[in-house]
C-alpha positions, 0 to 999 in steps of 0.5 A, spaced: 545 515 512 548 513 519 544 520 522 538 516 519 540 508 521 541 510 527 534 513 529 531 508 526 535 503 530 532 507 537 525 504 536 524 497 538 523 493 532 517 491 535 513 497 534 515 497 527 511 490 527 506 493 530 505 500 527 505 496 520 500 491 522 495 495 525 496 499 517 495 493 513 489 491 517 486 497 516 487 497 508 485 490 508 478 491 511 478 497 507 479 493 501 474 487 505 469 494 507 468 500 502 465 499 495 467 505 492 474 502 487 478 509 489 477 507 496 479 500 495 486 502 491 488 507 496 486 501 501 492 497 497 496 503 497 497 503 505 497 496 505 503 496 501 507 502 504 506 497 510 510 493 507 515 497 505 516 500 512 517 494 515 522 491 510 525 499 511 526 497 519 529 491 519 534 493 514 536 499 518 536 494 524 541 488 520 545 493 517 543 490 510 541 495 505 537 490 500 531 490 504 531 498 502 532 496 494 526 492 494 523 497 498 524 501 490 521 495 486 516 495 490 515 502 489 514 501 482 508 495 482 504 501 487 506 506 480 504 501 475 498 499 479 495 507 480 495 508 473 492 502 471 487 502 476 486 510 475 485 509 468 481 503 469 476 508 473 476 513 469 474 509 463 468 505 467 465 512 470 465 515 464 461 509 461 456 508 468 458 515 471 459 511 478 465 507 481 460 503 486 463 496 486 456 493 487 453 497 479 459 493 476 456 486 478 451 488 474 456 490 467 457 482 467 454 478 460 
């Protein structure tokens, strides 16, 4: 666990803050750009691993282990919500055979 810290710690904090903002921007425009629903739930996927790096680094950096147990909460949501949002698809293509967010629209009552 020390090897790990310790590699951690030799790269300023500062490109962990870039690294994962420049990885959420990208997911938040995938979530704001694409209209297909698979691409859009792999756009949150990246958004929240972004996070996760980040509460990873500033953990090894103050020595406090309860930003990388949250890290595993986190972790869990992201499961909860690909297999929901995967079974949601399914469901959706099996009805309209397309995932496109624009034809959904038009299932409204």
């Amino acid at each position: 666990m020390q090897d790990i810290t310790q590699t951690i710690t030799h790269v300023p904090i500062e490109h962990y803050v870039i690294l994962c903002s420049l990885l959420f921007v990208i997911g938040v425009a995938g979530v704001l750009i694409k209209r297909n629903a698979l691409v859009i739930f792999m756009s949150i996927e990246i958004m929240l691993n972004s996070i996760n790096l980040l509460l990873v680094a500033f953990s090894a950096y103050h020595n406090d282990p309860a930003g990388q147990v949250f890290v595993f909460f986190v972790m869990i949501v992201a499961a909860a919500e690909v297999a929901v949002g995967l079974a949601l698809v399914v469901m959706v293509y099996r009805h309209t055979h397309s995932i496109d967010i624009d034809f959904l629209n038009k299932l409204k009552w």
